[in-house]
N, C-alpha and C positions, 0 to 999 in steps of 0.2 A: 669117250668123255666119262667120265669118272663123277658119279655120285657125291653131294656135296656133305660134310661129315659136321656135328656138333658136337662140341668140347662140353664137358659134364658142366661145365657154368652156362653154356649154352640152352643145353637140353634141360637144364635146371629151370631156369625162366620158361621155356617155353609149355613147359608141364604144367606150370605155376597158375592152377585156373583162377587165381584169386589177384593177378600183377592189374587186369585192365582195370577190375572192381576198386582194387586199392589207387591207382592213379585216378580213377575216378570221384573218389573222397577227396582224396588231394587236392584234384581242380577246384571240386565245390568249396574247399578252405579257402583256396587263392582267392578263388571271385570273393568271399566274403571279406577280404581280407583288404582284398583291394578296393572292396567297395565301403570299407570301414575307413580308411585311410582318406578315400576321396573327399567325404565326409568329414574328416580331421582337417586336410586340406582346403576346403571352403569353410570353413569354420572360425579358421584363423588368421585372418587377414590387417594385416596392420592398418590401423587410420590414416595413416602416412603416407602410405604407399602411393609413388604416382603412377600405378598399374592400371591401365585404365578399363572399363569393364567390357572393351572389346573380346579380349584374352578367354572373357567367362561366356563369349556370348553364344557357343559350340557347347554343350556339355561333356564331363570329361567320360572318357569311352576305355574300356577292356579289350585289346587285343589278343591274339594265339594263334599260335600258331604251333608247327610239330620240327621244325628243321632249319632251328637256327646252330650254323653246325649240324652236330649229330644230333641236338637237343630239342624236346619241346623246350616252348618260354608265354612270358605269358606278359604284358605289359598294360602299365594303367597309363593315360593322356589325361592329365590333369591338372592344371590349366592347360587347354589350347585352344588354337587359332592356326590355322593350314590358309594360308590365300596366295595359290602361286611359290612366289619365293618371297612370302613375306610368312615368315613361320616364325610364331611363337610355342613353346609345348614345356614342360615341366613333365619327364617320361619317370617312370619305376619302372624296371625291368627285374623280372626274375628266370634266369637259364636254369632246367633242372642241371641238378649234379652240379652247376657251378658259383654263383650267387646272384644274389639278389645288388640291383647298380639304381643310383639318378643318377638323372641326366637332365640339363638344362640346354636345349637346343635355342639359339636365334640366328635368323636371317634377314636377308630383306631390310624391308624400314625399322622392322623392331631390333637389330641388330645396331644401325647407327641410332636408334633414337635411345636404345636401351642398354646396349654394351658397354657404351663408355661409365654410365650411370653405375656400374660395379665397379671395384676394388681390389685387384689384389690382398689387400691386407685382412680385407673383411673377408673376404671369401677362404682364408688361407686357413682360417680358424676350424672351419666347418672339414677342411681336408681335401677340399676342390681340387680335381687333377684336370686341367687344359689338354683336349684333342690335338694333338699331332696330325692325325688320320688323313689321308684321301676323302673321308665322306662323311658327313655327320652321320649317317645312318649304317658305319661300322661299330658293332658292341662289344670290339674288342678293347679290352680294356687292363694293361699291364704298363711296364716302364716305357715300354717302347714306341707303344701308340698315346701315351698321353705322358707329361709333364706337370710336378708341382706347382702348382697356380703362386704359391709361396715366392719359387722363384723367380717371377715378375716383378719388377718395377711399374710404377703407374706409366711412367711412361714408355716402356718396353707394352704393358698392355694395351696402350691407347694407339701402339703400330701396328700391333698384331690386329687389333680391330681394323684398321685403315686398310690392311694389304690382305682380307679375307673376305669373304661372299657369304661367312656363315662362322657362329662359335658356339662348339658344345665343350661343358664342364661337366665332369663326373664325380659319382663318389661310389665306392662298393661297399656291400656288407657283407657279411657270412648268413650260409642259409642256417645257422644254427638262429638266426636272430629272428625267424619267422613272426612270433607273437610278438615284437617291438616296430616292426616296419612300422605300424602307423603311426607311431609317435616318433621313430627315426624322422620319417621324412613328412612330415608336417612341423616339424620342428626346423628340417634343412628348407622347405618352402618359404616356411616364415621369416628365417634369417632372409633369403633372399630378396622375398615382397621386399621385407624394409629395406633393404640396402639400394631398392631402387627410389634416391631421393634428390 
């Protein structure tokens, strides 16, 4: 058995005593970041809105993890609600190395009480792409596992509701946009709040 060899990009990181010190800055930015946004997030909630305050009644939580894919990621829950399969959640996800996504997950009763209550049209604006996926809880996110929300009619939406057990909408950023996530998506929140009327 043969000795396992590292290629000079290899053996370059691994020298590198400063890689854990610097992802370590990095996490401490995200949590601030996400806990910046959170804060933007309940901030801004439309009078309107008939979200009802069950949604807030969990507060919203920082997730991590090391190995989604090859990747850490790090996700903020805010607004949610977990009861069974009645899920409501408003996710931010951020994959190193590949972007920063929301996601707007429903199932359960918030699914038929709250699904139909969106809009193609409204939601089209913001850039909403429609899961395809096997699982609300795959984050992969390109042409193939989701669909422009655009291309829906209301009533091609209102089947897709009828003949599913769950709907998540996406939207991605680039991680070059670090310092805007919280006004990115407190702004994509609030469209939403209101369009549920």
């Amino acid at each position: 058995m043969h000795s396992p060899r590292l290629s000079l990009s290899e053996s370059n990181v691994l020298q590198d005593a400063q890689f854990f010190t610097t992802k370590a800055a990095i996490d401490a930015k995200i949590n601030t970041l996400f806990a910046e946004l959170k804060n933007k997030i309940e901030a801004c909630q439309p009078a309107n809105s008939k979200l009802p305050a069950e949604i807030w009644s969990t507060p919203g939580r920082i997730h991590r993890g090391e190995h989604l894919g090859a990747f850490p990621w790090r996700a903020l829950d805010s607004p949610r609600c977990y009861a069974g399969t009645d899920i409501f959640v408003f996710r931010t996800l951020l994959v190193w190395g590949n972007a920063f996504s929301f996601h707007l997950i429903l199932s359960g009763k918030w699914l038929k009480s709250h699904g139909f209550l969106l809009r193609p049209k409204s939601l089209a604006q913001d850039g909403w792409m429609l899961s395809v996926q096997d699982s609300p809880w795959d984050w992969t996110l390109d042409s193939t596992s989701h669909q422009p929300v655009s291309q829906f009619t209301d009533g091609e939406w209102d089947q897709w509701i009828d003949s599913h057990e769950w709907l998540k909408i996406s939207k991605s950023h680039s991680l070059d946009q670090f310092s805007e996530i919280p006004d990115l998506g407190a702004a994509l929140w609030k469209h939403l709040a209101a369009a549920f009327q």
